[in-house]
N, CA, C and O atoms as a GROMACS GRO file, in nm:
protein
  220
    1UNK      N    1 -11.047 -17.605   2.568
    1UNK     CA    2 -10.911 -17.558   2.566
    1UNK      C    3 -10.827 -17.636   2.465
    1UNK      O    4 -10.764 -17.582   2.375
    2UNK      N    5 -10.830 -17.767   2.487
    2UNK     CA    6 -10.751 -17.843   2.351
    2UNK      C    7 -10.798 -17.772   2.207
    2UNK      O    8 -10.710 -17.728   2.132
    3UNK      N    9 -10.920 -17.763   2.176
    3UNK     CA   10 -10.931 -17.735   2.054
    3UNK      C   11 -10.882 -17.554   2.021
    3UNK      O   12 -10.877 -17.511   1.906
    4UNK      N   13 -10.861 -17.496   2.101
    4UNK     CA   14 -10.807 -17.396   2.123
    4UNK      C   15 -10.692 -17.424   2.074
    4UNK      O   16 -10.675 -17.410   1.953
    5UNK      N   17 -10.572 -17.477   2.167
    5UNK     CA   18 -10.451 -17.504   2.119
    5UNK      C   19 -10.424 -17.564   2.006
    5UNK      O   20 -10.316 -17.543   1.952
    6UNK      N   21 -10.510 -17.640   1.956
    6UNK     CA   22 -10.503 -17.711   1.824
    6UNK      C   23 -10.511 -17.629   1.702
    6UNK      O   24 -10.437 -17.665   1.610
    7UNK      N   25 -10.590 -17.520   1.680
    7UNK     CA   26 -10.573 -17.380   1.647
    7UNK      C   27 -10.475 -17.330   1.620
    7UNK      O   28 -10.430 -17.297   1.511
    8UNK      N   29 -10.420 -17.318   1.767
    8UNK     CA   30 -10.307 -17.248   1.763
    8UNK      C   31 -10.207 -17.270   1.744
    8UNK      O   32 -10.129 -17.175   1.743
    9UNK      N   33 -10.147 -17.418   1.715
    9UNK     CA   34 -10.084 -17.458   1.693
    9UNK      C   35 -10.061 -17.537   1.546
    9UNK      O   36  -9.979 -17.626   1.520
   10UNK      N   37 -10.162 -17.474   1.457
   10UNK     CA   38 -10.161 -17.524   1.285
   10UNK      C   39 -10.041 -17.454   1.296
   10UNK      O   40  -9.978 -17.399   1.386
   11UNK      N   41 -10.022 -17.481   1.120
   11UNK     CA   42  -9.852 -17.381   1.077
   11UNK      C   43  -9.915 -17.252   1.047
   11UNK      O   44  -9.851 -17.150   1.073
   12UNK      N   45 -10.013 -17.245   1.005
   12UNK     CA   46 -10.069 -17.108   0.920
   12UNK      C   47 -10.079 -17.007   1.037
   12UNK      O   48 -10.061 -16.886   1.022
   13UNK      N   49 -10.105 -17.060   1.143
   13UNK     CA   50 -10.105 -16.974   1.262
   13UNK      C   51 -10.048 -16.952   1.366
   13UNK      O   52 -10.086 -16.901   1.471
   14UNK      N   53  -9.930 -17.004   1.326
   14UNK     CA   54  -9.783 -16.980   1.502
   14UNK      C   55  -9.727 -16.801   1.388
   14UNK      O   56  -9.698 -16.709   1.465
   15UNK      N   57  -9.717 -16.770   1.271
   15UNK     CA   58  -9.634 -16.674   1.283
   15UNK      C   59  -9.732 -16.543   1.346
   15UNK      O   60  -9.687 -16.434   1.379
   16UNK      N   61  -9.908 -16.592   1.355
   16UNK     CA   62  -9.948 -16.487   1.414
   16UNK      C   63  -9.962 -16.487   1.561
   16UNK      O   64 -10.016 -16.389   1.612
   17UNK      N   65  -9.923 -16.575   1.628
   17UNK     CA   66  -9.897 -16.588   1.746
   17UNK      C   67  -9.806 -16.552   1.787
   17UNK      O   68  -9.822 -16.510   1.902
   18UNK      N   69  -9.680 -16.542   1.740
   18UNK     CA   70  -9.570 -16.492   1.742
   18UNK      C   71  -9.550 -16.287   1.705
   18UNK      O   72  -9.456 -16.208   1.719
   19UNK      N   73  -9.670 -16.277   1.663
   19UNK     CA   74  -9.698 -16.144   1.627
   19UNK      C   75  -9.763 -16.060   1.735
   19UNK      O   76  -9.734 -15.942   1.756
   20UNK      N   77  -9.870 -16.142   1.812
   20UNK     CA   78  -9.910 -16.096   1.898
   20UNK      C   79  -9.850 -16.140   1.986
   20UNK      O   80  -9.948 -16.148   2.061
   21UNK      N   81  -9.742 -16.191   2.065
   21UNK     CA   82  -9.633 -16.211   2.170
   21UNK      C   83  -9.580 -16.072   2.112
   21UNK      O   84  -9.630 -15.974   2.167
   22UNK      N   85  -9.495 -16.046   2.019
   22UNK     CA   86  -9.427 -15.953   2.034
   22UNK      C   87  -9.487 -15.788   2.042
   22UNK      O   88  -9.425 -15.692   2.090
   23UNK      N   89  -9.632 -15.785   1.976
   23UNK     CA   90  -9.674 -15.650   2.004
   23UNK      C   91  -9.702 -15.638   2.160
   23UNK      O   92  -9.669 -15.532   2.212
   24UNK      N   93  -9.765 -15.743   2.246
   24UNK     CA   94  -9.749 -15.760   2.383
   24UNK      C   95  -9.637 -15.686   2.434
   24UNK      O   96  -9.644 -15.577   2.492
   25UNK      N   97  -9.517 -15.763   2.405
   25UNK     CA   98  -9.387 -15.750   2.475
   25UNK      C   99  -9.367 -15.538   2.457
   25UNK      O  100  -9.355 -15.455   2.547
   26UNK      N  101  -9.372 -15.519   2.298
   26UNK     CA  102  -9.332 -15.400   2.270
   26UNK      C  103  -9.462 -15.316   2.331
   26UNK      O  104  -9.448 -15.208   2.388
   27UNK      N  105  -9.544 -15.357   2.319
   27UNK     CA  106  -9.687 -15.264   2.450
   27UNK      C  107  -9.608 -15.210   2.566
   27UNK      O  108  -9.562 -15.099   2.592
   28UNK      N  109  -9.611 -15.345   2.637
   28UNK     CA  110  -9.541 -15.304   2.766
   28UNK      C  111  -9.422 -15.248   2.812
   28UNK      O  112  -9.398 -15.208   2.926
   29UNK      N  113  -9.333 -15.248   2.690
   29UNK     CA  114  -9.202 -15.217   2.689
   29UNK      C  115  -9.235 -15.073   2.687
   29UNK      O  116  -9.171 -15.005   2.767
   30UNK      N  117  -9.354 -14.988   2.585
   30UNK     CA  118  -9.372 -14.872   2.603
   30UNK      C  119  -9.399 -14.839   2.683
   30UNK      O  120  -9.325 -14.770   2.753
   31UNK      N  121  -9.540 -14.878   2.720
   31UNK     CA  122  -9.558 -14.815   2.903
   31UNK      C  123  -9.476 -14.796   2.985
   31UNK      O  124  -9.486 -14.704   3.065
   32UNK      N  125  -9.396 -14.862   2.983
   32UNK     CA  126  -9.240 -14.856   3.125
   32UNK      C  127  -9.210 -14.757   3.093
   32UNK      O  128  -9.231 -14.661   3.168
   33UNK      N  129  -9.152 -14.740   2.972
   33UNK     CA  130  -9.082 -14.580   2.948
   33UNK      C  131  -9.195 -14.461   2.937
   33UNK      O  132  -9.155 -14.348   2.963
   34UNK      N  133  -9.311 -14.475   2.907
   34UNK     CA  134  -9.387 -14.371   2.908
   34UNK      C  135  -9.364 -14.320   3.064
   34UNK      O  136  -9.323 -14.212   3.108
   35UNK      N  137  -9.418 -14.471   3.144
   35UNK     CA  138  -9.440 -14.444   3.327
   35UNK      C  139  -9.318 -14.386   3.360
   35UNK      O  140  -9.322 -14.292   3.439
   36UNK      N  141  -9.187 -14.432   3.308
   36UNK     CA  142  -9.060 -14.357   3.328
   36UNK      C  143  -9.098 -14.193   3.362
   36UNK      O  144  -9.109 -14.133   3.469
   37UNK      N  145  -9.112 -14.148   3.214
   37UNK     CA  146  -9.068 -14.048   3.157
   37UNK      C  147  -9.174 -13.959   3.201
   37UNK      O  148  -9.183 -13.843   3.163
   38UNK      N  149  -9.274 -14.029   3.302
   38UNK     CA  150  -9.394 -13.945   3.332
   38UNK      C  151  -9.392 -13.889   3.526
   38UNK      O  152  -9.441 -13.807   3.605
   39UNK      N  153  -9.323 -13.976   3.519
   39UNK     CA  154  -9.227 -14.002   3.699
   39UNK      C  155  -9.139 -13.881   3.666
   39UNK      O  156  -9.121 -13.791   3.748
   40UNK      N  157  -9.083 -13.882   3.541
   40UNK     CA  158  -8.918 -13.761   3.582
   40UNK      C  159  -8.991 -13.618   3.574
   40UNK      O  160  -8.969 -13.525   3.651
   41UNK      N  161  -9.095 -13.619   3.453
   41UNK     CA  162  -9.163 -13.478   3.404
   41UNK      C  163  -9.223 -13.420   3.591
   41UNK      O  164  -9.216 -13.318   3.660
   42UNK      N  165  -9.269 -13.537   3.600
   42UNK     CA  166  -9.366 -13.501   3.766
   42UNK      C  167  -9.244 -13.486   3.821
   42UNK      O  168  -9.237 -13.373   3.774
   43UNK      N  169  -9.137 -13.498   3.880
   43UNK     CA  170  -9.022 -13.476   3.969
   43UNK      C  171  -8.960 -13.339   3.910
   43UNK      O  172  -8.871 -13.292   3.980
   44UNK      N  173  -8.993 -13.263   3.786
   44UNK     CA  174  -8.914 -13.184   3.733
   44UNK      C  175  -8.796 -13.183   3.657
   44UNK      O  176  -8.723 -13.094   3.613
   45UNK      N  177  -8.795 -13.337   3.654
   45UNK     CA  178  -8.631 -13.343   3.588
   45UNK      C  179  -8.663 -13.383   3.420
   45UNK      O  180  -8.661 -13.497   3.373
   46UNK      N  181  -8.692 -13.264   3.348
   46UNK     CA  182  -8.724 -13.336   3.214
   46UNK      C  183  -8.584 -13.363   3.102
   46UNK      O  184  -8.596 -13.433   3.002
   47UNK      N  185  -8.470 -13.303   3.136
   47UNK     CA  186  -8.376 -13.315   3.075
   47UNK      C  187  -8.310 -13.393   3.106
   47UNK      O  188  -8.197 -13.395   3.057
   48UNK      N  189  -8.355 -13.513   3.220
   48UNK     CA  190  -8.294 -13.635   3.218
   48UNK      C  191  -8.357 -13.786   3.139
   48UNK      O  192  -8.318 -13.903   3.146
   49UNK      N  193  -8.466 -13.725   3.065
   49UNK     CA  194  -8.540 -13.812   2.979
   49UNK      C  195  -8.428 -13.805   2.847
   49UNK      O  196  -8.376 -13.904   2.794
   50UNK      N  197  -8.411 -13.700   2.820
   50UNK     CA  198  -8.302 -13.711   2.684
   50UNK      C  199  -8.186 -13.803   2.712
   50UNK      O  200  -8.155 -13.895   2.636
   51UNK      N  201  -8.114 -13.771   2.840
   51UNK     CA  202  -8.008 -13.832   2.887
   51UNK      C  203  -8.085 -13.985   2.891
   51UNK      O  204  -8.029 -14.087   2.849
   52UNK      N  205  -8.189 -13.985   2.936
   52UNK     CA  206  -8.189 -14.207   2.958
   52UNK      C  207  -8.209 -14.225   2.815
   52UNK      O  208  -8.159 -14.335   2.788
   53UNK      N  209  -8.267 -14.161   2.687
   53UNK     CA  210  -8.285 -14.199   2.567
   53UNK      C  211  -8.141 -14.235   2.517
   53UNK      O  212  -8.114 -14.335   2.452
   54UNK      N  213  -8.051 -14.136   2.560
   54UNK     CA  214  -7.931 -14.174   2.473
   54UNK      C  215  -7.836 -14.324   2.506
   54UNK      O  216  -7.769 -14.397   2.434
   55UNK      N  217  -7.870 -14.326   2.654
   55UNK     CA  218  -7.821 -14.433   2.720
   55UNK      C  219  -7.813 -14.590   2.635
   55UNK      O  220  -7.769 -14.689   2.692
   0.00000   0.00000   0.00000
């Protein structure tokens, strides 16, 4: 594990660490709204997906 972090922690390699934190973050950030928008379609309410987009 140390030599792991030692890795990861050169300079050449925190901005890709920082790259894959944020495609993480924006992954999951999609799924929520997919699972959203897949909850309203199944309930019938699809014209309240436009309405949370504009929100």
């Amino acid at each position: 594990m140390e030599y792991f972090l030692e890795i990861l922690t050169k300079a050449d390699n925190i901005p890709i660490v920082f790259m894959v934190i944020l495609i993480l973050f924006y992954t999951g950030w999609a799924l929520q709204q997919a699972w959203t928008n897949d909850k309203l379609i199944d309930e019938g309410r699809e014209s309240d997906i436009v309405k949370k987009m504009r929100e």
